[in-house]
LUMVEX-904396 format. One record per residue (C-alpha): residue number from 1; residue in one letter; x, y, z. Coordinates in nm, 4 decimals, decimal comma. Each point is the difference from the previous one (the first is absolute). Example, Ala and Ser with C-alpha at 12.3 -4.5 7.8 and 13.67 -1.06 7.14 Angstrom:
! LUMVEX-904396
1	a	1,2300	-0,4500	0,7800
2	s	0,1370	0,3440	-0,0660
END
This chain:
! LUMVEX-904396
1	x	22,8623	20,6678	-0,3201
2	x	0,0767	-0,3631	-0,1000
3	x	-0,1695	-0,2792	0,1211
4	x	0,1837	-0,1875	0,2697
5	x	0,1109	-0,3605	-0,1129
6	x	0,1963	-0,2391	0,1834
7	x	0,1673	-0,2797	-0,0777
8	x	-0,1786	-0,3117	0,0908
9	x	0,1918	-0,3455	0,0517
10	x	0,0059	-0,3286	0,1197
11	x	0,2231	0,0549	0,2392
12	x	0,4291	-0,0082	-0,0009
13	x	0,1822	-0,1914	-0,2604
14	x	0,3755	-0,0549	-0,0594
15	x	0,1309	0,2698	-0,1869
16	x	0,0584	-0,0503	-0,3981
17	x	0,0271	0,1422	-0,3179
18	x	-0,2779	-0,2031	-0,2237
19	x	0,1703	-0,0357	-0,2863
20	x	-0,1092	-0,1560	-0,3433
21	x	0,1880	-0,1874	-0,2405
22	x	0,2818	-0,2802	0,0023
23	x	0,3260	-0,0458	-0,1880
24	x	0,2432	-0,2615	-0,0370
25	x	0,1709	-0,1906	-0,2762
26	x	0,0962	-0,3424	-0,0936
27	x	-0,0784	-0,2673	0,2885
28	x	-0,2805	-0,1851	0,1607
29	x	-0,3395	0,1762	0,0261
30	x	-0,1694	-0,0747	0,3139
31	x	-0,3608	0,1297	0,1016
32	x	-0,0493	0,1619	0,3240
33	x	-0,2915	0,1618	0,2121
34	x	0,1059	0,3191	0,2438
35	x	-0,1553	0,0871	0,3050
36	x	-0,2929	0,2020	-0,1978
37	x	-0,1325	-0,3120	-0,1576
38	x	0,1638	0,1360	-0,3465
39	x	0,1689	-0,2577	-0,2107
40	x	0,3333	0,0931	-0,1848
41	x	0,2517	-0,2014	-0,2464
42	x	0,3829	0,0666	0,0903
43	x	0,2741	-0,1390	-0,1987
44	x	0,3149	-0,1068	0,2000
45	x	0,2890	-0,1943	-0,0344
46	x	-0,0415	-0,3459	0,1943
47	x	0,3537	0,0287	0,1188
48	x	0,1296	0,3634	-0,0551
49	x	0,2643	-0,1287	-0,3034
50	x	-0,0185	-0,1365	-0,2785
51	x	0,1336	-0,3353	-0,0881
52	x	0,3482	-0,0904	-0,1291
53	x	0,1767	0,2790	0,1458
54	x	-0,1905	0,2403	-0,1935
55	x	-0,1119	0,3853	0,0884
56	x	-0,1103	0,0018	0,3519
57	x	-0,3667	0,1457	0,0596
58	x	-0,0772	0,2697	0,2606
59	x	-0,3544	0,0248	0,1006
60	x	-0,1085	0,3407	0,2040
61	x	-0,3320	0,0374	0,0762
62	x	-0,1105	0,4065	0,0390
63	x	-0,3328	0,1994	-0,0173
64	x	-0,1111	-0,0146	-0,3503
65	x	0,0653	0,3910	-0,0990
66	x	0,3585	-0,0802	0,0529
67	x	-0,0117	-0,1909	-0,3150
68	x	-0,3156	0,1338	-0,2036
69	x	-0,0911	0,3345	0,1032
70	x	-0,2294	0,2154	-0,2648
71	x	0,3145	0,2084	-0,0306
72	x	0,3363	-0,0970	0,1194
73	x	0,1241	-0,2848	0,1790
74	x	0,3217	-0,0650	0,1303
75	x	-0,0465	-0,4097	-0,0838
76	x	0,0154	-0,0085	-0,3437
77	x	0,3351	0,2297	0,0412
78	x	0,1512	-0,2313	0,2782
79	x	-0,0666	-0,2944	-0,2085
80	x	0,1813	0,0720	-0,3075
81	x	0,2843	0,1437	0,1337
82	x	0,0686	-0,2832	0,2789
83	x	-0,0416	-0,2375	-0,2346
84	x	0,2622	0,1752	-0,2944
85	x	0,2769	-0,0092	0,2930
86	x	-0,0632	-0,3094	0,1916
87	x	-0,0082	-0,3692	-0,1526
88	x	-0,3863	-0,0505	0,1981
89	x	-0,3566	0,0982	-0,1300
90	x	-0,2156	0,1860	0,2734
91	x	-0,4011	-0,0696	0,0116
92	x	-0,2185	0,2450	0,1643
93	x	-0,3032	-0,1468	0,2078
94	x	-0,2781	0,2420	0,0826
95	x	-0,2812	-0,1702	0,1705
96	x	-0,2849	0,2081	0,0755
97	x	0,0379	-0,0086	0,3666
98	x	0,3644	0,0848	0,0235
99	x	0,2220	-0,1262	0,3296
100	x	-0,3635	-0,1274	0,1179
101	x	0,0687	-0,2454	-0,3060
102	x	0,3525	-0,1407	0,1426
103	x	-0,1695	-0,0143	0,3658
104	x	-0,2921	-0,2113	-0,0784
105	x	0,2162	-0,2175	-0,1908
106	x	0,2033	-0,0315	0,3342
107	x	-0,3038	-0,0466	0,2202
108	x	-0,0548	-0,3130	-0,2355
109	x	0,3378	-0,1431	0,0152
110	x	0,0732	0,0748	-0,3342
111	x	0,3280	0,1564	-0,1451
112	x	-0,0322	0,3344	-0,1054
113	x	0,0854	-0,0744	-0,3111
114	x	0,2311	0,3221	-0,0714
115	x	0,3518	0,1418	0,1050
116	x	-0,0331	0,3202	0,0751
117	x	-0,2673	0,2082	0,0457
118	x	-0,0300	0,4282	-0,0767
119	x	-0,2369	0,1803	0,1434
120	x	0,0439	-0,0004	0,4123
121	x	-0,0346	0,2779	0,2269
122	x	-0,0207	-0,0590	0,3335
123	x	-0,3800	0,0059	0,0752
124	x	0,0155	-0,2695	-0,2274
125	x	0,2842	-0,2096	0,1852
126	x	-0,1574	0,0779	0,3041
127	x	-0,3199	-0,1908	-0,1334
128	x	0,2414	-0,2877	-0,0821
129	x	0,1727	-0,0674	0,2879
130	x	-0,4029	0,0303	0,2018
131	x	-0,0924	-0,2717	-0,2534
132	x	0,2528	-0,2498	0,0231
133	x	0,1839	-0,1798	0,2315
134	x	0,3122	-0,0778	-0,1956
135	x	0,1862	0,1698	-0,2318
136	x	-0,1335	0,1691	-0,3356
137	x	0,2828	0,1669	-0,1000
138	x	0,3881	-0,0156	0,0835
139	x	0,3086	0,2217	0,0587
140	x	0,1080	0,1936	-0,3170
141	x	0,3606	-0,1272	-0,0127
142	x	0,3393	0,0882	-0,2233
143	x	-0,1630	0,3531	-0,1155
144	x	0,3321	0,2077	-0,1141
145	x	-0,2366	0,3295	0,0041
146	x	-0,1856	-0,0367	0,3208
147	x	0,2095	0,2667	0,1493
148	x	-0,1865	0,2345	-0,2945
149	x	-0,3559	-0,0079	0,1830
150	x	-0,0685	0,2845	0,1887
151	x	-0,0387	-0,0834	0,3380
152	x	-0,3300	0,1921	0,1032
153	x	-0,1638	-0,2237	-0,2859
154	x	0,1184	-0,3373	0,1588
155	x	-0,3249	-0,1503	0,1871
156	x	0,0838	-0,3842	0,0647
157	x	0,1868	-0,0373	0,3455
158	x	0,1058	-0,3533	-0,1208
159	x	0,1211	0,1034	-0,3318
160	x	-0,2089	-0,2234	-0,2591
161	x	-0,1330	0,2852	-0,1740
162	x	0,2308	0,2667	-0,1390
163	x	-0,1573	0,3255	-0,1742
164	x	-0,0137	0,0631	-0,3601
165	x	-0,2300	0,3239	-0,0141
166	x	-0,1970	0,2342	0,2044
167	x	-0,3115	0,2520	-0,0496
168	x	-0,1473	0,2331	0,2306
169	x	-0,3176	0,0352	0,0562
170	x	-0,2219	0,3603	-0,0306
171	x	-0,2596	0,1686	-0,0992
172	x	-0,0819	0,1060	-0,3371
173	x	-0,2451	0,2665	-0,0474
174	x	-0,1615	0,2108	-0,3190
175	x	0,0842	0,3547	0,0380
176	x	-0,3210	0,0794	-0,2321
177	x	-0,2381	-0,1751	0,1880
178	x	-0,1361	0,3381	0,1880
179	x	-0,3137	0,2151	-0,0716
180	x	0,2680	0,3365	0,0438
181	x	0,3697	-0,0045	0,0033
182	x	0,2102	-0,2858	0,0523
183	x	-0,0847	-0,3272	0,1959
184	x	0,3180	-0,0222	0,2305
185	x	0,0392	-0,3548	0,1996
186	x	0,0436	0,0817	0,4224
187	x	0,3388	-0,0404	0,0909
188	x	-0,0669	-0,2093	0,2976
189	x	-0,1615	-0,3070	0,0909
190	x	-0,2249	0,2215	0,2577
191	x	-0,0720	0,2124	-0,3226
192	x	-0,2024	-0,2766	-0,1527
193	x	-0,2798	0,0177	0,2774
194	x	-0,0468	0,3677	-0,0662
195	x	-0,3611	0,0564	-0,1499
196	x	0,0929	0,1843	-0,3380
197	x	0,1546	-0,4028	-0,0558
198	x	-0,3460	-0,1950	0,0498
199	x	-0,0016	-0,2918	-0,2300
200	x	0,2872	0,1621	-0,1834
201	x	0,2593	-0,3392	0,0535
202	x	-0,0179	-0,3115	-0,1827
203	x	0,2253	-0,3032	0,1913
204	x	-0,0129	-0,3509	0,0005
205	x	-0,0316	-0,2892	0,2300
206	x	0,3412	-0,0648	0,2368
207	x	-0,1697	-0,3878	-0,0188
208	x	0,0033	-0,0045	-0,3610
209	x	0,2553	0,2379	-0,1074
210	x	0,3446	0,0664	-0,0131
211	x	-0,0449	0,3701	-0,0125
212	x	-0,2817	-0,0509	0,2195
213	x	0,1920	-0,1662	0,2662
214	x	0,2826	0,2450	-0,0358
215	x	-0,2267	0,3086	0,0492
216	x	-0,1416	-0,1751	0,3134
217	x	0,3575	-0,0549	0,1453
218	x	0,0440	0,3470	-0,0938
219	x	-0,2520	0,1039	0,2365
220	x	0,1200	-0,1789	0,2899
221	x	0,3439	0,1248	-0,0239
222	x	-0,1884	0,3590	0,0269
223	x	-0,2980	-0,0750	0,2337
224	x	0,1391	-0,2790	0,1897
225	x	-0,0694	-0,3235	0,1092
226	x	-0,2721	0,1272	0,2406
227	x	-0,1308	0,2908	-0,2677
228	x	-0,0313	-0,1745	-0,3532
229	x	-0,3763	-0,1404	0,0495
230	x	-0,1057	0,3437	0,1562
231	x	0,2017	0,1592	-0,3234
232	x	-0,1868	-0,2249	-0,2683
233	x	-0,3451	0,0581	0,1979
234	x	0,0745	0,3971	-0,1046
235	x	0,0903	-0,0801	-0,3073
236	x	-0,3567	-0,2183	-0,0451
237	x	-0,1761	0,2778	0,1165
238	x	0,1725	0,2387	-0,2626
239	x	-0,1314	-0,2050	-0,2547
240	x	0,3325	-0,1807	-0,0910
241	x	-0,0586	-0,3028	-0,2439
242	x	0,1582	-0,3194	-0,0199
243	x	0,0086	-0,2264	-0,3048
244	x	0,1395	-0,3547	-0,0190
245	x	0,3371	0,0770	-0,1484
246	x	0,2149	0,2349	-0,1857
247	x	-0,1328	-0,0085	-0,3555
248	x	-0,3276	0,0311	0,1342
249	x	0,0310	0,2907	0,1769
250	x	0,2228	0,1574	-0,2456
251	x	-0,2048	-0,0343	-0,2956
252	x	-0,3165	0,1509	0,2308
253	x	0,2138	0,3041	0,0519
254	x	0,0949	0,0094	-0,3689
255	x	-0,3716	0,0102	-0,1181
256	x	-0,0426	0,3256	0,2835
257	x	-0,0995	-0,1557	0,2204
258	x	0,2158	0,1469	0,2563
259	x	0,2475	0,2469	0,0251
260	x	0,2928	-0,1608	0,2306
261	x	0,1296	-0,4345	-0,0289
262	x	0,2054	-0,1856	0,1879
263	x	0,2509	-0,0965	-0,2595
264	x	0,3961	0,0293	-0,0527
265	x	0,2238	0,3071	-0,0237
266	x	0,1052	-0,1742	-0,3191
267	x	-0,3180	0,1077	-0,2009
268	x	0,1185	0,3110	-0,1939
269	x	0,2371	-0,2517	-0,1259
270	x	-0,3052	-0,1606	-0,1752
271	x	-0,1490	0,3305	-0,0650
272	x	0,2963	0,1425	-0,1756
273	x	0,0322	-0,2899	-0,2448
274	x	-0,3914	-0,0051	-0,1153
275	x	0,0649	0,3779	-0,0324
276	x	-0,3150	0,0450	0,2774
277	x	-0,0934	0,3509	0,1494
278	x	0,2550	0,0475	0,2944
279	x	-0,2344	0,1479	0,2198
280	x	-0,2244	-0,3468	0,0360
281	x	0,2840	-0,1399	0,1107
282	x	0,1789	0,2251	0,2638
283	x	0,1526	-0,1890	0,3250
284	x	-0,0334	0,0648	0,3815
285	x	0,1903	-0,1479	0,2846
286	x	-0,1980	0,0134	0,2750
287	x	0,2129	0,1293	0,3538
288	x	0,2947	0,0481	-0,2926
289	x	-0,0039	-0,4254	0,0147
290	x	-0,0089	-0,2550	-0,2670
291	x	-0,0583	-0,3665	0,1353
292	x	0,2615	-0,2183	-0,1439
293	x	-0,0415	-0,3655	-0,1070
294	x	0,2663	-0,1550	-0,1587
295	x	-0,0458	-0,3159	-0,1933
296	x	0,2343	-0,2993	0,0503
297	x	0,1199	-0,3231	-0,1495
298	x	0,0543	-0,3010	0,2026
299	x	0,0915	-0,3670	-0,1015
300	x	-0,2364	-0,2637	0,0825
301	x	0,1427	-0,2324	0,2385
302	x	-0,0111	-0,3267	-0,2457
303	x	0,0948	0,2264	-0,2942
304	x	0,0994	-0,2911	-0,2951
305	x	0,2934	0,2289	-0,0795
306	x	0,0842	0,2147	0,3043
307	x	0,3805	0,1089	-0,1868
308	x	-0,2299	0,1121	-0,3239
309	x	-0,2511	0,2075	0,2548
310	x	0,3275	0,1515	0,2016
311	x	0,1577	0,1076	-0,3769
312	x	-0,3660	0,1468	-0,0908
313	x	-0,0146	0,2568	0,3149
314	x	0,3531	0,0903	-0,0496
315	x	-0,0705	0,0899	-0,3380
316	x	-0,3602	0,1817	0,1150
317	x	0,2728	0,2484	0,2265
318	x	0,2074	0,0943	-0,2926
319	x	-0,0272	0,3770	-0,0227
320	x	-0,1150	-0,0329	-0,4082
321	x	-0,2527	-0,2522	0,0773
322	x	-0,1415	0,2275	0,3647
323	x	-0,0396	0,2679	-0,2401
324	x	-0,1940	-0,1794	-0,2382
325	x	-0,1947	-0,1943	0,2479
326	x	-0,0879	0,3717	0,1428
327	x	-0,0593	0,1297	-0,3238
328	x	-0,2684	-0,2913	-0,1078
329	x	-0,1479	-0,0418	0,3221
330	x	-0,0270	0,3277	0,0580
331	x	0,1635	0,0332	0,3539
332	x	0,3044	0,0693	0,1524
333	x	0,3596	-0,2072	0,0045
334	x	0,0908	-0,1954	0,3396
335	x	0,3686	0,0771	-0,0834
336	x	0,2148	0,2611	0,0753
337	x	0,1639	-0,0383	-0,3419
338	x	-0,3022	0,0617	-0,2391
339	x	-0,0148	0,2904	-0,2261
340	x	-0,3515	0,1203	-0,0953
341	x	-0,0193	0,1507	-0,3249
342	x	-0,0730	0,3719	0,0197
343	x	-0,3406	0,0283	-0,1525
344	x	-0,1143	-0,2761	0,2273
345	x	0,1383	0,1357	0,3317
346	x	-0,1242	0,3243	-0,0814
347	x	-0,3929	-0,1454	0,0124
348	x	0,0897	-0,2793	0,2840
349	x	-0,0786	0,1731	0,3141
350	x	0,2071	-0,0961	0,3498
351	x	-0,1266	0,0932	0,3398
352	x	0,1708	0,2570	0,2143
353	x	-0,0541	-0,2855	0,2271
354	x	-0,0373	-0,3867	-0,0512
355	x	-0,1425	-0,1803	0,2857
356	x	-0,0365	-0,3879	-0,0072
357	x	-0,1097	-0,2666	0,2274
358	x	0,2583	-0,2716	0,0751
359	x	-0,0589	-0,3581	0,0250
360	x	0,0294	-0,0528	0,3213
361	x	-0,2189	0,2979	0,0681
362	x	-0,2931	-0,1741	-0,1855
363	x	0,0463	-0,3393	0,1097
364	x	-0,2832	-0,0805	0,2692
365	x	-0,1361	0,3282	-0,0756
366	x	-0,1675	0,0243	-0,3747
367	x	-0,2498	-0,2581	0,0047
368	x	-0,1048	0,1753	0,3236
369	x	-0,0084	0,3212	-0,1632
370	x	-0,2032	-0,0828	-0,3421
371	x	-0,2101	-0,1948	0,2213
372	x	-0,1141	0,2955	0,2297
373	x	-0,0243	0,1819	-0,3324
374	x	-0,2326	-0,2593	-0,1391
375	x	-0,2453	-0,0138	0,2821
376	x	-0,0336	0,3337	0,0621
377	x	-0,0493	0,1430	-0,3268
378	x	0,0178	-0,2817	-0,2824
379	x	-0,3055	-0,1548	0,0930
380	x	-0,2300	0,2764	0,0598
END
C-alpha cells in the first residue's frame, strides 16, 4: 500500500504553462519582471519593421517548447520556412509565464510587445477575458483556409483565436507494473476508485496544469457539476496523487513510481521513436473519451503588423505545414486537409469519443470550479 500524498497549494492560480527560455532576433532588448517575481530579457522589434522599406518583422510569442523542446519543435521549422517564402523575418518570444506574460503587460498599460501569439486554448482565453477589461487579442481576419478547421475544435465564440492543433488527453499506464500477469488500466472513471487501484494514479494540479486542468474538466463532464468534489474526495481516499505539473508527474511514473499518468494519447508516438518497451506505454480512454484541447492562435489587438500576423496563420493551416506542426508537436492537425504520415498515425491514438468544453461553457464557471478544487483538497 502506498502512502497517501496530496497535493498541497497556496490556493488557485491562473492557469499556465511555466515555460523557460526566450528567443528573438535583431531589435531592442528590454528587461521585464512577470507576475512570479522572475526577471527575463526579450528581444523585439520597437516598431514591428524594419526601416527603409526593408523585411517586415513578425513577433509571436508561444510557450517555450514550441520553439526549444529537448526533441522536436515545430518553431525552428515554422521559422525557416516562413521566412524562405515571405519577404519578413519572424521572432519567437517565450517568456516564462506564457499569455500571463502579455496580460500583466496589459494590466500595466504597456503594449504587448508581439503580433501574434501561439499557444491559446480556451481555459486560457477564458483567463484573459476575467483579467482584462479591454481587448487582448482581436478578430483573425482575411484567413483563405479558415474554412479548413474542423469545427468541433473551434473554441472562441468571437473568433480571435483560430486552432492550429489538438491532443487528447488519457491515461498512460505500464502493463509490467504487476506482481502476476498484466497491470490493465479500469476502463472507467468509476474504475479508478476500485481498491485493487489505491495509489496506483499519478495526475497533476487543474491550478497548475494544463493536463491537470483538462483531467479535472474531464471529471465534471462525467460526474457533474454537483458530483466532481464528491468524485475527487474518492479518488483522495484511493490514494490518488497529484504533482504540480505534467513533467513532474510523468517523470515520477517513469522512475515506478506508479503504474497509470495522466498524460496524452500521443505518447507511444514518443515511445516508438526512443525505441521504448511498448507495454510502459499502453493508452486508456476512460468511458471510451479523450478530452480534447485544441490550441489556437490569435492576433494581439495592437499587433505592429496585423497583414504579416493574418499571412502567418494562413500559412500555419496549410495542409504541409498542419502535418508538420502535428508531427513536431506531437498532436493532432486542426484541419480537415492534413495527411499524417503512416508510421505516425499508426502510434497517435484518437478517442472513440472527443469531448470538449466550449468557451462559453467555461466562462463564469472555471475559476469557480478550480477554486472549489483548491479548498477542498489543495490545501489539506
Amino acid at each position: 500500500m502506498r502512502r497517501r500524498t496530496f497535493i498541497k497549494s497556496a490556493g488557485a492560480a491562473g492557469v499556465s504553462a511555466l515555460l523557460a527560455g526566450c528567443t528573438g532576433g535583431s531589435g531592442t532588448e528590454q528587461t521585464t519582471t512577470d507576475s512570479g517575481g522572475s526577471t527575463q530579457t526579450e528581444t523585439t522589434s520597437s516598431t514591428g519593421t524594419t526601416v527603409g522599406g526593408e523585411d517586415q518583422t513578425l513577433v509571436v510569442g508561444t510557450y517555450g517548447s514550441f520553439v526549444d523542446a529537448p526533441s522536436t519543435s515545430p518553431g525552428p521549422w515554422l521559422k525557416d520556412q516562413f521566412e524562405s517564402e515571405f519577404d519578413a523575418t519572424l521572432e519567437w518570444q517565450t517568456p516564462d509565464a506564457g499569455v500571463n506574460h502579455y496580460i500583466e503587460r496589459a494590466l500595466r498599460g504597456v503594449e504587448s510587445g508581439a503580433d501574434l501569439y501561439v499557444g491559446l486554448d480556451a481555459q486560457m482565453l477564458v483567463r484573459v477575458d476575467e483579467k482584462l477589461d479591454d481587448a487582448l487579442f482581436a478578430p483573425a481576419e482575411g484567413l483563405s483556409r479558415l474554412g479548413d478547421v474542423n469545427e468541433q475544435l473551434e473554441f472562441d465564440p468571437d473568433g480571435r483565436a483560430v486552432p492550429y492543433d489538438t491532443g487528447y488527453i488519457s491515461l498512460v499506464y505500464d502493463e509490467t507494473q504487476s506482481e502476476g500477469g498484466k497491470f490493465t488500466a479500469p476502463e472507467t472513471f468509476d474504475g479508478l476508485l476500485d481498491p485493487e487501484y489505491e495509489g496506483a494514479l499519478l495526475a497533476q494540479n487543474p491550478t497548475s496544469s494544463a493536463t491537470g486542468l483538462a483531467f479535472l474538466l474531464h471529471t465534471i463532464d462525467a460526474k457533474g457539476e454537483d458530483g466532481y468534489l464528491d468524485y475527487w474526495a474518492e479518488l483522495k481516499e484511493n490514494d490518488v496523487r497529484v504533482l504540480g505539473n505534467w513533467s513532474d508527474s510523468y517523470t515520477a511514473y517513469s522512475n515506478g513510481e506508479a503504474p497509470m499518468v495522466v498524460s496524452y494519447s500521443t505518447d507511444q508516438v514518443y515511445a516508438n521513436e526512443s525505441g521504448a518497451d511498448m507495454a510502459k506505454h499502453q493508452i486508456r480512454f476512460l468511458n471510451d473519451q479523450g478530452f480534447a484541447n485544441p490550441e489556437g492562435m490569435a492576433p494581439f489587438a495592437d499587433a505592429a503588423s496585423p497583414d504579416l500576423a493574418s499571412e502567418f496563420m494562413d500559412f500555419m493551416l496549410r495542409p504541409e505545414v498542419q502535418a508538420e506542426i502535428a508531427v513536431r508537436n506531437v498532436a493532432f492537425p486542426a484541419t480537415t486537409t492534413a495527411e499524417l504520415p503512416e508510421e505516425f498515425a499508426k502510434y497517435a491514438h484518437e478517442p472513440p469519443e472527443a469531448v470538449t468544453f466550449s468557451y462559453d461553457r467555461l466562462q463564469g464557471n472555471l475559476s469557480g470550479w478550480t477554486d472549489e478544487w483548491a479548498r477542498e483538497f489543495a490545501s489539506k
